[in-house]
C-alpha positions in Angstrom: -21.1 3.5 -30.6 -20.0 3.6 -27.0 -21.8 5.8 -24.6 -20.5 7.9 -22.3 -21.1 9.1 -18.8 -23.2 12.4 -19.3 -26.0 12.1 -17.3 -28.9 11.8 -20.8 -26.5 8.9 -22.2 -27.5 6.7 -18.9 -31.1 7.5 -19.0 -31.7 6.7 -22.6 -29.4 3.3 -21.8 -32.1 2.7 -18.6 -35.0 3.8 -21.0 -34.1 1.4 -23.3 -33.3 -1.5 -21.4 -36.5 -1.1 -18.9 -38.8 1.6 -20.9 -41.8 0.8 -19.1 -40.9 0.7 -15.6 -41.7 3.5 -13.6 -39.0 5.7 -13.2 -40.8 9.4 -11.3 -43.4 10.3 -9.6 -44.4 14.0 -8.6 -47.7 14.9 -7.3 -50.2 13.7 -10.0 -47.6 13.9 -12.9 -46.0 10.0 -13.6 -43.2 8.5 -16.2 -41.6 5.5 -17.6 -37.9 5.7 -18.0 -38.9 5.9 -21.3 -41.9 8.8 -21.2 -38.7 10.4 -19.1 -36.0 10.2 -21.7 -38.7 10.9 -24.4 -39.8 14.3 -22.7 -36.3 15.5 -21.9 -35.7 15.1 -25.9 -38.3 17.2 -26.4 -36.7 19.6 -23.6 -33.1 19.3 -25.5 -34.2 19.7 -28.9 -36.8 22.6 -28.1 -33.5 24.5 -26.4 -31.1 23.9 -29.7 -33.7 25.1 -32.0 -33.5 28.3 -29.0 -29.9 28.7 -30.1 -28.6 26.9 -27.2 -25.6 25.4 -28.2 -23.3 22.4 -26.3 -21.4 23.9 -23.4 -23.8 26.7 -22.4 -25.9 27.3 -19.1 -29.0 26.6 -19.2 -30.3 27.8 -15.6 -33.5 25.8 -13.7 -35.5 28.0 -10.9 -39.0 25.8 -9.9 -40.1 23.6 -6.8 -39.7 19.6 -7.0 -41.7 18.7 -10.0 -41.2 16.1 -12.5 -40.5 18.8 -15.2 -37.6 19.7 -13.1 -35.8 16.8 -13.7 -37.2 16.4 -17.4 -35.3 19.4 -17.8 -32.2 18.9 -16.4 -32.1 16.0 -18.3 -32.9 17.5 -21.5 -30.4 20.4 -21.2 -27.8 17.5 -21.1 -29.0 15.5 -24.5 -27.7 18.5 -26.3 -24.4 18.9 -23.7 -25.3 22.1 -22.5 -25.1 22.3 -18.9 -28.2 23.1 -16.2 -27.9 25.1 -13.4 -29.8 24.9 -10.5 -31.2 27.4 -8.7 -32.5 28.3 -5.3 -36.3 28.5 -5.1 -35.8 30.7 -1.9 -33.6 33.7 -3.4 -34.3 36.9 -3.5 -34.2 39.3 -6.3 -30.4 40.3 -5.6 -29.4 36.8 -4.7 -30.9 35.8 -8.4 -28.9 38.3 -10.1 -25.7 37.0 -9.0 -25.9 32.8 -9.6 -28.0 33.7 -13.1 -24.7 36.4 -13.7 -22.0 34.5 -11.9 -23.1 31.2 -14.6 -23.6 32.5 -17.6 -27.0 31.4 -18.0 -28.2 31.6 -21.6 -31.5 30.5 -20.9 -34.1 29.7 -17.8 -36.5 27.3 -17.1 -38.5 28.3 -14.4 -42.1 28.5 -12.5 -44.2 31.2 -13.4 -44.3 32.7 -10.0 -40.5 32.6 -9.8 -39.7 34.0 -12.9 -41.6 37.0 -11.5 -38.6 38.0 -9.4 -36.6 37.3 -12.3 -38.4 40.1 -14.3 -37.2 42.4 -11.6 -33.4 42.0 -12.8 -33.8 41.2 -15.9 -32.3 44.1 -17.6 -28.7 43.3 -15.5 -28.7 39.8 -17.6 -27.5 40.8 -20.9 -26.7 37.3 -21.8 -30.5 35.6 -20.7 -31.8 35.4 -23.8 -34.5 32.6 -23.7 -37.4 31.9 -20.8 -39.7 28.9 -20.7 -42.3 28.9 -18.0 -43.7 26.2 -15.5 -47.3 26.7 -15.2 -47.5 27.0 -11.5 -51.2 28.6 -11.3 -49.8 32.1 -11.3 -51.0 35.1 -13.8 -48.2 36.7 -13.8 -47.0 37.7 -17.1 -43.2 37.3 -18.3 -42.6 38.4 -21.5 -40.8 37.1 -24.6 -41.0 33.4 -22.6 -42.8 30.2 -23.8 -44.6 27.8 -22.1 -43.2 24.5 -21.5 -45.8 22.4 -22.5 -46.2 24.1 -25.6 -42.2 24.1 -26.3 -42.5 20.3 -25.9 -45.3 19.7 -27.9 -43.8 21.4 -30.7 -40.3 19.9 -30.0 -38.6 16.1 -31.8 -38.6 13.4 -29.3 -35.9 11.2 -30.7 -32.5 10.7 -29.6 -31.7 12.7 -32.7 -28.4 14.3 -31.0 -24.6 14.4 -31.6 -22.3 12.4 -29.1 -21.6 13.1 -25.9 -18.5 13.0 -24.1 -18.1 11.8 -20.2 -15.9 15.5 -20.0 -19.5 17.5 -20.3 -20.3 19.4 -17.4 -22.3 19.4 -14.4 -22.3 22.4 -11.7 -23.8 22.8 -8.5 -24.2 26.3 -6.6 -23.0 26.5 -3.3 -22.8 28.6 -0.2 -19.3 31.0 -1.0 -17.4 32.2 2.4 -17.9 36.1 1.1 -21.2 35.1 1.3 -22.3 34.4 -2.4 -22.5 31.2 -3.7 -20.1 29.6 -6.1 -20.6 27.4 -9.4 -19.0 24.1 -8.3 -17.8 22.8 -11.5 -17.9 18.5 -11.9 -17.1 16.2 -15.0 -19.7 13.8 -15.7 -17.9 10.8 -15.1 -16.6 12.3 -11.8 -20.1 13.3 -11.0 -21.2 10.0 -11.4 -18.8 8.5 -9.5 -18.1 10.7 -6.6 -22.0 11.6 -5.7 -24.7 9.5 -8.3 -23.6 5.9 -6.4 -21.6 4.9 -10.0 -24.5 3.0 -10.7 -24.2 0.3 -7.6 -25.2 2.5 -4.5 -24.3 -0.4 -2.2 -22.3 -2.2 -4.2 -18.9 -2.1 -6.8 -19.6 0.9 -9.5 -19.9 0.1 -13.1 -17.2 -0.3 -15.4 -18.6 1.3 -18.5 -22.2 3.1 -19.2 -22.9 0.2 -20.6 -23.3 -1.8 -17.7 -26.2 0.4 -16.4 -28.6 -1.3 -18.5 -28.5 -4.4 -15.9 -30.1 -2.7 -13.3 -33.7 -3.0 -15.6 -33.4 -6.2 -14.1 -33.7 -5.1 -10.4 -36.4 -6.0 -8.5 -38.4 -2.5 -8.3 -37.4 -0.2 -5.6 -39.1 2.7 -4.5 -37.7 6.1 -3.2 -39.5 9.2 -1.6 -37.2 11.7 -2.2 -38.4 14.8 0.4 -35.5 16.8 -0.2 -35.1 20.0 -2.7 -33.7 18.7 -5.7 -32.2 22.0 -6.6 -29.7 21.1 -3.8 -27.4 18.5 -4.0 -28.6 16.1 -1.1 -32.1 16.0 -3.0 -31.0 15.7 -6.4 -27.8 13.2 -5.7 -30.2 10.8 -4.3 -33.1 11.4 -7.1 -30.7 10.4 -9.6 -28.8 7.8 -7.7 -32.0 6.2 -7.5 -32.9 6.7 -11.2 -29.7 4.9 -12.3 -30.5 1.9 -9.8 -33.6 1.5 -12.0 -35.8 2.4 -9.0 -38.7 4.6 -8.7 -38.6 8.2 -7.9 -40.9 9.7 -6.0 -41.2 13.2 -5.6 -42.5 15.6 -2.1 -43.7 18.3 -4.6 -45.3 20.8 -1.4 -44.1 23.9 -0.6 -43.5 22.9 2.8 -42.8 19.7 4.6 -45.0 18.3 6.1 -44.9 15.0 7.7 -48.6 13.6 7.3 -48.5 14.4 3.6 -45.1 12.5 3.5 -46.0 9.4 5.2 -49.7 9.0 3.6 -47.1 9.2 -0.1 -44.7 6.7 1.5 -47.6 4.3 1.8 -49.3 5.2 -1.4 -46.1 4.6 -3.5 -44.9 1.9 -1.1 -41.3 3.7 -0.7 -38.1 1.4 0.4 -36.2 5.1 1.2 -37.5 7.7 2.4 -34.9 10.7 2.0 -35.2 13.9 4.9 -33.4 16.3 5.6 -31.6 16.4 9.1 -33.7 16.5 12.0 -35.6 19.6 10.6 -37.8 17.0 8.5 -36.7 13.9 11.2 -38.1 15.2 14.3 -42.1 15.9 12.9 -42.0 12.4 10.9 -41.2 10.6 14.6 -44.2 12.9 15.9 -46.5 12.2 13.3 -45.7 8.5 13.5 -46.3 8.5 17.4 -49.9 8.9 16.7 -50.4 5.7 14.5 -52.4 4.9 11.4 -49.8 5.1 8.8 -48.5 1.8 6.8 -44.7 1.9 6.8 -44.5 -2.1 6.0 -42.6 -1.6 2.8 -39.8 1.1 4.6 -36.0 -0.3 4.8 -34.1 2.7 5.3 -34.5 6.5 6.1 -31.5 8.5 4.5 -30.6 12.1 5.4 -28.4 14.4 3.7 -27.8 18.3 3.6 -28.2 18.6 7.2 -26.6 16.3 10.5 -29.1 13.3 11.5 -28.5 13.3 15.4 -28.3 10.4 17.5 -31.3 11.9 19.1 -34.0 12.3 15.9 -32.7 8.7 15.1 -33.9 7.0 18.7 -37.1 8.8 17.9 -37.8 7.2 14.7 -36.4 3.7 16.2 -39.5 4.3 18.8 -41.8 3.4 15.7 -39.3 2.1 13.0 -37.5 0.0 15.2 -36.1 -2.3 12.3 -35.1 0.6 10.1 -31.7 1.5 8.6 -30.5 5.1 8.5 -28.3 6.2 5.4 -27.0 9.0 7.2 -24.1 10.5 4.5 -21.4 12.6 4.3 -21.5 14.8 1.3 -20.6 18.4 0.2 -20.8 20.4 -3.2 -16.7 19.9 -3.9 -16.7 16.1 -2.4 -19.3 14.3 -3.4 -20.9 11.4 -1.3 -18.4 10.5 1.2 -19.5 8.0 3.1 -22.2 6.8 6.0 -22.3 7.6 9.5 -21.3 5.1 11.5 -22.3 7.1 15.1 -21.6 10.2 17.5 -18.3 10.5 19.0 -18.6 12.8 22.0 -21.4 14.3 20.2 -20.1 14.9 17.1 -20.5 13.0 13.5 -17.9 10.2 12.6 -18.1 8.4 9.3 -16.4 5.4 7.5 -15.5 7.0 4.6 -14.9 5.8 0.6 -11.1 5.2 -0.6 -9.2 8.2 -1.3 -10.9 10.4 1.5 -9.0 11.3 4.4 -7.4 14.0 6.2 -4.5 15.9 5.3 -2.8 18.7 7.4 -1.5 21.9 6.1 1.1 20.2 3.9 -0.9 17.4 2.0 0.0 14.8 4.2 -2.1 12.2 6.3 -2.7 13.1 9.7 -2.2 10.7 12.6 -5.0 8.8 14.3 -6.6 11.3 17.0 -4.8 14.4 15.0 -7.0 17.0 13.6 -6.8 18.4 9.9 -8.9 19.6 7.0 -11.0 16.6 5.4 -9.6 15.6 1.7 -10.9 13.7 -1.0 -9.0 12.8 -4.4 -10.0 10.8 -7.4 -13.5 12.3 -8.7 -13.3 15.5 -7.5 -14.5 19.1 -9.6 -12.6 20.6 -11.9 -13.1 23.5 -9.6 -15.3 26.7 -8.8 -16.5 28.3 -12.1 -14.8 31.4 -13.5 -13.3 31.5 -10.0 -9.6 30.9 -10.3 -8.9 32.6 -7.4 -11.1 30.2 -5.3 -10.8 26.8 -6.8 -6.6 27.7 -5.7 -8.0 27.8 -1.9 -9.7 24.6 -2.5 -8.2 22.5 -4.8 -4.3 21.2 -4.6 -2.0 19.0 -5.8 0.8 17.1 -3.7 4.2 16.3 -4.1 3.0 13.0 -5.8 0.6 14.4 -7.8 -2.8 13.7 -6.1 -5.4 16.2 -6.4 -7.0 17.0 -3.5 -10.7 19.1 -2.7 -9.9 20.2 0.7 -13.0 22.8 1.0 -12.4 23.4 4.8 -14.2 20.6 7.1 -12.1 20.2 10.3 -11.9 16.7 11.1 -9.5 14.1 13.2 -8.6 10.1 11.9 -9.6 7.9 14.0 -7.7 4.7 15.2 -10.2 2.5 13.1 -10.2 4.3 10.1 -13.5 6.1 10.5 -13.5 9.9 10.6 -14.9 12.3 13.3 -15.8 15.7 11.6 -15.6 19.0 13.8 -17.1 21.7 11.3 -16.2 23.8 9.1 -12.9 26.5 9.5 -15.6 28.8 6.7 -18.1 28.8 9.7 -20.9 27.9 7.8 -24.2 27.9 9.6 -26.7 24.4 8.2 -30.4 25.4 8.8 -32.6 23.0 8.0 -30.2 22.3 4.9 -29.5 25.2 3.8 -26.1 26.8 4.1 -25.5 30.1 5.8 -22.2 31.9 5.3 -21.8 34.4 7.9 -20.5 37.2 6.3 -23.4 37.4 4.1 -26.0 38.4 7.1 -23.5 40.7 8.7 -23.0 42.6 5.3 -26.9 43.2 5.5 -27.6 43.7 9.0 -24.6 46.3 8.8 -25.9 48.6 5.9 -29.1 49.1 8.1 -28.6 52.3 9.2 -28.6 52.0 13.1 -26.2 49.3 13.0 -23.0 50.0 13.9 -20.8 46.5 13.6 -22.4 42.8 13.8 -21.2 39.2 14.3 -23.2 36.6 12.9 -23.0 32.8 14.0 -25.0 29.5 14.4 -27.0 28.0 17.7 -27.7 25.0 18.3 -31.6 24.2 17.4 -33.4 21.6 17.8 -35.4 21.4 15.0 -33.5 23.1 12.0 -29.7 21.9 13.7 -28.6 25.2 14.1 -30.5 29.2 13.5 -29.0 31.8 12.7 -27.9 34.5 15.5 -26.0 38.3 15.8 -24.7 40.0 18.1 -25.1 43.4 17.1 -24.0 47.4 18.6 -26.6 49.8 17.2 -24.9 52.9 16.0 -24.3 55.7 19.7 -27.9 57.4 20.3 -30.1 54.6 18.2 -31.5 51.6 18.9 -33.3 48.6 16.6 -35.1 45.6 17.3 -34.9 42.2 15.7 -38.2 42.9 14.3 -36.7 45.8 12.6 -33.6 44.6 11.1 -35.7 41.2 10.4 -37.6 43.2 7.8 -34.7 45.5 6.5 -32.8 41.8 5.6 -35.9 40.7 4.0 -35.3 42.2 0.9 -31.8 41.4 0.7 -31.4 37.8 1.9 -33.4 34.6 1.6 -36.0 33.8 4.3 -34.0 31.1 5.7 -30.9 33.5 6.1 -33.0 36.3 8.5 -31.6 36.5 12.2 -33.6 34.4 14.7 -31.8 35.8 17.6 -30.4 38.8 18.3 -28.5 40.2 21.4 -27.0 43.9 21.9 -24.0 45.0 23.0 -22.4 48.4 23.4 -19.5 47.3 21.2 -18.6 43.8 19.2 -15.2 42.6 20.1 -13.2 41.5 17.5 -9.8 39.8 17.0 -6.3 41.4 17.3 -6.4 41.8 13.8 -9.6 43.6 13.5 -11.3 40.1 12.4 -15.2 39.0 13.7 -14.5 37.5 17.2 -17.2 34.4 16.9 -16.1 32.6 20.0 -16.7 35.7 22.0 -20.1 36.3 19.8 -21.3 32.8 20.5 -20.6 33.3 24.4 -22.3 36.1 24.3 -25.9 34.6 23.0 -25.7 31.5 24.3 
């Protein structure tokens, strides 16, 4: 029976063609490719004897673990479809992604699923917990534990077909500030951000073909990104499909001696950061010797800019190292590497059938500026968002569709495109996407604040911080200590104010619209 390109069907094709390489490592947790496929059986069948059935959500809240990807994995053998969720939200942030998706049922981390239990009544449709051990005692009730669901589950391949139509979604940042459920065929997923089975090469032509890369010479990659984000998990399972090893930063926060004392215990070939928030301290830590980086080829960065800068100071100590430094973005895909600055700003050689397109679906010319465009395998669209996969996604006169999800960018004369940010004004710290209107919605119900313009600075370590300009109501005044702590509640940690100047009044546009040039001037 053919196979088809739903992610389980090409890691039970890898698990039976290699099943005792070493496919993920996580702290001390290890697996096979065919201990992986085995356990994520276990997953699946545990959640259809649950009631979940093929097409539902099956939501996914813990740090980087190996059980996370065990269950992604299994939530696919029974085409149901996971749904990753931020570690770092907030009780009111929760609500809406595990509302927005539909989730059915969560696998989570005991001290995470605490927050859950604060909105769990406003989730009619939750129906079925399983809980991460994580060392917590806190007590969620009605859940099961996950090593008990798996010891009790069938770890066969005991499951109907699949179809390369299932579906994968990602949550991303949404410009009215909550995110949105960006919603992928496999096969397109596959294709447009999992490497299509050949990261530097051709993709495959059938699943089929994927069993070749058993073959490979062993590869190892220290993935240090989140997982529950795209950049992280893209690359996790891009090098999974390779045949590669996996290996896991499973701390709470980065740091840079832990990461390179695991690059030279696992003898990683990639080591995946994040930007020049995770960049800059491995270039400090390896300025002070000691650590074995003989096996290193490349460093690859995603979720957050690589500057020219962070690269020369890894080249100080790496100096024969190559940087993977991609494009990518929730409705793209992986786009392409970076091929250098221009004038400061990123330029990529992009992959066939990217480009950019002005207002009316056409090609710009070189050294014009217009919205960045990919066609081919693209999403479907945002889920139960009609409204917004309209603003996104198009069709031209020929019939192409097009994700145009808002980077400026210009052609250049060699083909290569210079992106200029994003018309949405999203804010990347450290990786994580900041929309604007989000902050200014909660800095504005404290009661002292009058009106406030939100917008990113420049930082050197997390690429850009989040700043206001805010005009505290006539009579009252606040601090950023104050309105830090008021957010705190509503917003994730990395979405608090770092900066914040006041004014007497916030100018806005001649149609009543946040003025951000004038806010930027303002705290810069």
């Amino acid at each position: 029976m053919a196979r088809s390109y739903n992610l389980a069907d090409l890691i039970e094709i890898l698990a039976a063609a290699g099943p005792d390489r070493p496919a993920l490592v996580a702290g001390d947790e290890r697996r096979t490719y065919r201990q992986l496929s085995e356990r994520a059986s276990r997953v699946g069948h545990h959640l259809a004897d649950a009631g979940v059935r093929p097409g539902e959500h099956v939501a996914i809240l813990a740090y980087n673990r190996a059980e996370w990807i065990e269950a992604m994995l299994g939530v696919f053998k029974i085409r149901a479809v996971p749904i990753p969720v931020n570690f770092r939200y907030v009780a009111a942030e929760l609500r809406h992604v595990l509302a927005d998706s539909d989730s059915v049922a969560l696998i989570g981390e005991c001290s995470l699923l605490a927050k859950v239990e604060e909105i769990r009544g406003e989730l009619p449709k939750l129906r079925h917990i399983v809980v991460l051990e994580d060392g917590s005692s806190d007590a969620i009730p009605g859940a099961i534990e996950y090593e008990k669901a798996l010891a009790d589950a069938d770890p066969s391949d005991d499951f109907p077909a699949r179809s390369s139509d299932d579906r994968y979604i990602m949550y991303t940042g949404g410009t009215t500030g909550y995110p949105k459920g960006v919603e992928w065929r496999c096969e397109d997923i596959f294709f447009g951000a999992l490497g299509g089975g050949n990261v530097l090469g051709d993709p495959i032509g059938s699943p089929e073909e994927l069993a070749a890369n058993a073959d490979q010479p062993g590869m190892a990659v220290l993935d240090c990104a989140p997982v529950m984000h795209g950049a992280g998990q893209w690359v996790a399972y891009m090098g999974l499909f390779s045949g590669a090893k996996v290996v896991l930063y499973t701390d709470h926060a980065f740091d840079a001696d832990k990461a390179l004392k695991l690059l030279a215990e696992e003898k990683a070939n990639v080591l995946m950061l994040v930007g020049d928030v995770m960049a800059r301290p491995v270039a400090k830590a390896l300025a002070s010797g000691g650590y074995d980086t003989s096996p290193l080829i490349a460093v690859a960065s995603g979720g957050a800019p690589l500057t020219e800068g962070a690269k020369q100071a890894l080249q100080e100590h790496l100096p024969n190292i190559m940087f993977l430094d991609n494009y990518g973005a929730s409705e793209t895909g992986a786009c392409g590497p970076s091929v250098g600055a221009k004038e400061g700003t990123a330029r990529f050689m992009m992959k066939p059938g990217i480009t950019v397109l002005d207002d009316d679906l056409n090609v710009v010319k070189p050294g014009e500026i217009g919205r960045l465009a990919r066609s081919g395998h693209i999403p479907l669209g945002y889920y139960n968002d009609p409204e917004k996969t309209a603003s996104t996604f198009f069709t031209d006169a020929a019939g192409t569709r097009w994700s145009i999800p808002g980077d400026f960018a210009s052609l250049e004369e060699d083909g290569t495109i210079t992106l200029l940010g994003r018309g949405s004004l999203v804010i990347n710290t450290g990786g994580e996407k900041v929309y604007p209107e989000e902050v200014e919605v909660a800095l504005k119900d404290h009661p002292d604040v009058y009106d406030a313009v939100v917008v990113g600075l420049p930082d050197e370590r997390f690429g850009q911080r989040v700043a206001a300009v805010v005009a505290p109501r006539p009579g009252t005044s606040v601090t950023l200590e104050q309105l830090t702590e008021h957010c705190r509640g509503r917003l994730a940690g990395y979405k608090l104010p770092r900066q914040i100047t006041m004014v007497d009044e916030a100018q806005r546009t001649a149609v009543g619209k946040s003025d951000y040039k004038w806010a930027r001037t303002v705290l810069e």
